[in-house]
BALOBA-1460 file (C-alpha; in Angstrom, 3 decimals):
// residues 153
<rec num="1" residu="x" x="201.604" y="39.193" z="3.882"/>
<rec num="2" residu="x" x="199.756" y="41.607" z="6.064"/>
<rec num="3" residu="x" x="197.108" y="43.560" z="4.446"/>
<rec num="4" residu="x" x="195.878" y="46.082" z="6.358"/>
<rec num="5" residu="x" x="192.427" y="47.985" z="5.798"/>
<rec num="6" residu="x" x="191.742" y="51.300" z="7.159"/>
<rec num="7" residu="x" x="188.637" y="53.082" z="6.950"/>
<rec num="8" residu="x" x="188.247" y="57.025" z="5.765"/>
<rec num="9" residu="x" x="187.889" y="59.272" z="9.180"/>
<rec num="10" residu="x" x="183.960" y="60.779" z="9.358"/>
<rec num="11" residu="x" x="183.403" y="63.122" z="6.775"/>
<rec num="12" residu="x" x="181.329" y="66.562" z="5.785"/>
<rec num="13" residu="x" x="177.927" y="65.404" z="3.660"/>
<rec num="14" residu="x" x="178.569" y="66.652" z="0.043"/>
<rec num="15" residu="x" x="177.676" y="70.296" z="-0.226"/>
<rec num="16" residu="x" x="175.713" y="71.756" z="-2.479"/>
<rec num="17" residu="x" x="177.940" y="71.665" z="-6.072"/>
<rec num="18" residu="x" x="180.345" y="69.441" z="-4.469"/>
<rec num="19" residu="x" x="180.899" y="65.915" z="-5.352"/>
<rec num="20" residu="x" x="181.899" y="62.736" z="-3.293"/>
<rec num="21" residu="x" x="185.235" y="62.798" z="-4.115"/>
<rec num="22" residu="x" x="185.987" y="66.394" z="-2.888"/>
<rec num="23" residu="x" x="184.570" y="65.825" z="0.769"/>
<rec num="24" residu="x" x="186.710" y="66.817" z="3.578"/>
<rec num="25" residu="x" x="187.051" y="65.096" z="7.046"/>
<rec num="26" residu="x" x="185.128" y="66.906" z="9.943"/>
<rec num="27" residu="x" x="186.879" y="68.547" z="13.051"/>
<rec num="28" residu="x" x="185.744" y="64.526" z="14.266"/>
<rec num="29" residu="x" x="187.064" y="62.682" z="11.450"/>
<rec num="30" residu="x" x="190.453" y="64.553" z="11.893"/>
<rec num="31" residu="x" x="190.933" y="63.504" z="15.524"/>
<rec num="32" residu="x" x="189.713" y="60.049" z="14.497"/>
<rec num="33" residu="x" x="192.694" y="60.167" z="11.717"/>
<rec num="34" residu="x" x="195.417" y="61.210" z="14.234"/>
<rec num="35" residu="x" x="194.457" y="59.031" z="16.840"/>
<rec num="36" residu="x" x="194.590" y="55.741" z="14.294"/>
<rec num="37" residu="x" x="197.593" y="57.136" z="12.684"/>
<rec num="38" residu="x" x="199.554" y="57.084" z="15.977"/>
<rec num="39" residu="x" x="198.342" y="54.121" z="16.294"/>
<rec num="40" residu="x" x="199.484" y="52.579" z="13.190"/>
<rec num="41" residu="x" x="202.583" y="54.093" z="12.931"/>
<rec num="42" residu="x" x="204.051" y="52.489" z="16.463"/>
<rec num="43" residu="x" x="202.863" y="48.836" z="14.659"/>
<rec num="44" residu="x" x="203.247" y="49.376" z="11.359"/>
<rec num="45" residu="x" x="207.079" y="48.132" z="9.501"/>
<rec num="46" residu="x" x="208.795" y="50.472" z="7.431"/>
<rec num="47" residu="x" x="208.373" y="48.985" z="4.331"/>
<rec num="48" residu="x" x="204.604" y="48.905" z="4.601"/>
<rec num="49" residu="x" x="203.188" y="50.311" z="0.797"/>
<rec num="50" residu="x" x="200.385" y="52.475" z="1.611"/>
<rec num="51" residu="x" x="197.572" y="53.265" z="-1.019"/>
<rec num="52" residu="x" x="194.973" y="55.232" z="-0.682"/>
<rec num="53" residu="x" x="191.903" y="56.218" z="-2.922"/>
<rec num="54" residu="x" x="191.681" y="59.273" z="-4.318"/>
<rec num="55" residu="x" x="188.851" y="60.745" z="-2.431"/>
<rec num="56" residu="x" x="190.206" y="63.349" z="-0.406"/>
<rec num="57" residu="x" x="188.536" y="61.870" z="2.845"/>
<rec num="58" residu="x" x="191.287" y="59.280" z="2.201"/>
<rec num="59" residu="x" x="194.150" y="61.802" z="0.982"/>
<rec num="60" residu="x" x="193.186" y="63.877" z="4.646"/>
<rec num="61" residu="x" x="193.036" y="60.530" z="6.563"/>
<rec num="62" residu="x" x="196.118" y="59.010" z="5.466"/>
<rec num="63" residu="x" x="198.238" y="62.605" z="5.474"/>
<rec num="64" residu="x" x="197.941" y="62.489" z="9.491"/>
<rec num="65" residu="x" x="200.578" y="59.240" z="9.143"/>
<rec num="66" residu="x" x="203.210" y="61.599" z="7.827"/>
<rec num="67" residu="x" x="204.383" y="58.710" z="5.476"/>
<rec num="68" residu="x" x="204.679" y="58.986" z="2.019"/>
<rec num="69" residu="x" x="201.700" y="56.938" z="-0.161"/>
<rec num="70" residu="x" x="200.394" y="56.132" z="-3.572"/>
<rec num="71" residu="x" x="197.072" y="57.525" z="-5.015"/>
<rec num="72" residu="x" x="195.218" y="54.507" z="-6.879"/>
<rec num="73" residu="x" x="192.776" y="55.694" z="-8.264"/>
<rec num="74" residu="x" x="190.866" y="52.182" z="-8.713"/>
<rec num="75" residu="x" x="190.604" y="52.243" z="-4.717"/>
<rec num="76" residu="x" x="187.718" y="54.945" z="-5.654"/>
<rec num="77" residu="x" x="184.391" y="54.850" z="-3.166"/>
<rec num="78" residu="x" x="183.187" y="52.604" z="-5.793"/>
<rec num="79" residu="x" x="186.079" y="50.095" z="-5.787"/>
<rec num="80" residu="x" x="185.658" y="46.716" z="-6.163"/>
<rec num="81" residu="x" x="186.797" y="43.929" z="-3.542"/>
<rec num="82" residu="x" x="188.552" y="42.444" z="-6.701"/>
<rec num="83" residu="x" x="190.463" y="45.863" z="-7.406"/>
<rec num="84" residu="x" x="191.319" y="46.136" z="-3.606"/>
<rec num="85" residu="x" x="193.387" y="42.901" z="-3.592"/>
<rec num="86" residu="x" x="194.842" y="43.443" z="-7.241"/>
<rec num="87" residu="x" x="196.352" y="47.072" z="-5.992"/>
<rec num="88" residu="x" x="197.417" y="45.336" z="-3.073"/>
<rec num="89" residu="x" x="198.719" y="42.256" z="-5.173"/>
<rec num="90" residu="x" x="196.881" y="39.662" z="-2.511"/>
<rec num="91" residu="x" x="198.520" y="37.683" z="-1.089"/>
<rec num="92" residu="x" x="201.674" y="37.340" z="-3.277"/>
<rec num="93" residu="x" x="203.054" y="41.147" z="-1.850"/>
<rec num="94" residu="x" x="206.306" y="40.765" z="-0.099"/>
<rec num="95" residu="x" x="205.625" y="43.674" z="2.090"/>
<rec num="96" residu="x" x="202.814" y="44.830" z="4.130"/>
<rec num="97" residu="x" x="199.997" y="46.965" z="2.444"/>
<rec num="98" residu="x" x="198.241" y="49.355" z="4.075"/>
<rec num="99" residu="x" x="194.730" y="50.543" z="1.898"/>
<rec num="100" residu="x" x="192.726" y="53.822" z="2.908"/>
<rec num="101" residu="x" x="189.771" y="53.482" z="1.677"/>
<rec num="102" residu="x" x="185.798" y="52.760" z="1.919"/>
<rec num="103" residu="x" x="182.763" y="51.064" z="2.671"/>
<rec num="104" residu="x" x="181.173" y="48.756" z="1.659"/>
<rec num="105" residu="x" x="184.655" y="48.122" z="-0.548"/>
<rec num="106" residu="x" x="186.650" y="47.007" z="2.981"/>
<rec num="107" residu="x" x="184.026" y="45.309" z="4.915"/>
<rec num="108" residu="x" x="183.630" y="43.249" z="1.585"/>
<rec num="109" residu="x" x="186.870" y="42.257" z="1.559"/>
<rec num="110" residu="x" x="187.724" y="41.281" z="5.150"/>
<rec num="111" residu="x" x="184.113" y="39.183" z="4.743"/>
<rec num="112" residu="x" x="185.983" y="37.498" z="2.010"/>
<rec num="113" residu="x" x="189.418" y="36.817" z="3.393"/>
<rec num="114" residu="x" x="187.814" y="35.579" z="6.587"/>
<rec num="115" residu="x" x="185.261" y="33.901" z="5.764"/>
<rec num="116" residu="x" x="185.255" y="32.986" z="2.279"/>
<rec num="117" residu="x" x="181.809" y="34.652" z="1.193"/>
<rec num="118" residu="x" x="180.610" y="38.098" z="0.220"/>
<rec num="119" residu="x" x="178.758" y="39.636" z="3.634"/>
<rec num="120" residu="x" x="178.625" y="43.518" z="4.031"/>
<rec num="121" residu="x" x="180.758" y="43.663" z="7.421"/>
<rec num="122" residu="x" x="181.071" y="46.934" z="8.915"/>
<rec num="123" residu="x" x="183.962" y="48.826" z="8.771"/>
<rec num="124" residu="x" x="183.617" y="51.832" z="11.188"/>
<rec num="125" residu="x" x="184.730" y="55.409" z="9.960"/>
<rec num="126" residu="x" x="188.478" y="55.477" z="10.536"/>
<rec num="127" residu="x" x="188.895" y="52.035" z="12.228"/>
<rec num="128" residu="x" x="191.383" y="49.547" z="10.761"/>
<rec num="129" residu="x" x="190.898" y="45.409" z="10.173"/>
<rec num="130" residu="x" x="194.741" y="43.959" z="10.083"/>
<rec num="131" residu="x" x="194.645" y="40.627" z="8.668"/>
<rec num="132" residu="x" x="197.678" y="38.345" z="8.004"/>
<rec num="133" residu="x" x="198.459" y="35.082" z="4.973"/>
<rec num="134" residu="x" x="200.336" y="33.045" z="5.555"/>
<rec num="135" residu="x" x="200.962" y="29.707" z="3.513"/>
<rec num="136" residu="x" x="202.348" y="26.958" z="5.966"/>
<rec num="137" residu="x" x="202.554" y="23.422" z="5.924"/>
<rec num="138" residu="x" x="198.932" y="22.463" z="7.172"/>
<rec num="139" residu="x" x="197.843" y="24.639" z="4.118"/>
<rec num="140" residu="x" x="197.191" y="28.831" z="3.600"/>
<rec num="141" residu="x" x="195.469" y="30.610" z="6.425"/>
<rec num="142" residu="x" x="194.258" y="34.138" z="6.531"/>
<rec num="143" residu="x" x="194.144" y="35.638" z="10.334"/>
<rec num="144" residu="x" x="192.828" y="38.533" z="11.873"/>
<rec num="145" residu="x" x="195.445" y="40.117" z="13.966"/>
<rec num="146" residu="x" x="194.082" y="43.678" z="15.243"/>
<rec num="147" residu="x" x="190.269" y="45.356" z="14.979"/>
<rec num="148" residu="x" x="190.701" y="48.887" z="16.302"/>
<rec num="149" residu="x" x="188.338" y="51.488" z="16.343"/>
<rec num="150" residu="x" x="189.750" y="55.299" z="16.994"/>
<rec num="151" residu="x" x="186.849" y="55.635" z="20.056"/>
<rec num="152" residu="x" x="188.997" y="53.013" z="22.007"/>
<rec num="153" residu="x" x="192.348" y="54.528" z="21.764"/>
């Protein structure tokens, strides 16, 4: 299975009677977006699920894929790294997951995968961590396939 974690382009600071969940990306953040979604979508197989927290720094950022994708709304800036995986169904999914969402939710997670303890790795704004499971004779491995920020592409 190949989960793969994609952090929210840069976004606006709330506004003054706005809340965190209504933030929008910044002129930045949406170049960040389109530059990672090109990205992803010349790599990315067609069955890939994408889901995507309802924040609509996500919604914006995973719009400029032009693929269809499921609002869950326990992938919420406060997610859990336990929610993450359920959504995603770790590692059991048959297809390839794609999750837009936040830190410290993602940096949690690949921490966890990879090295098998909670450490608050850095996810940057709108750069993606693709890691892979496979289950194989010498035992179940998770792998780290692709780091890419949207400054080097």
């Amino acid at each position: 299975m190949d989960l793969i974690l994609w952090r929210h382009a840069e976004a606006h600071i709330a506004r003054d009677g706005q809340t965190d969940l209504e933030r929008t990306l910044t002129a930045k953040g949406e170049r960040q977006a389109q530059r990672m979604a090109d990205w992803l979508n010349q790599r990315i197989a067609h069955s890939t699920r994408i889901l995507v927290s309802p924040a609509l720094r996500c919604q914006q950022t995973a719009q400029s894929l032009g693929k269809n994708f499921k609002t869950v709304d326990s992938l919420g800036p406060q997610a859990s790294g336990e929610a993450l995986l359920v959504a995603a169904r770790w590692p059991e999914s048959p297809d390839p997951v794609l999750i837009v969402g936040h830190q410290p939710t993602l940096g949690l997670v690949a921490a966890h995968l990879l090295a098998g303890m909670p450490q608050a790795w850095s996810v940057k704004k709108g750069g993606v961590w693709w890691l892979r499971f496979r289950d194989r004779d010498e035992g179940a491995r998770v792998s780290l396939l692709a780091v890419q920020s949207p400054e080097y592409l």
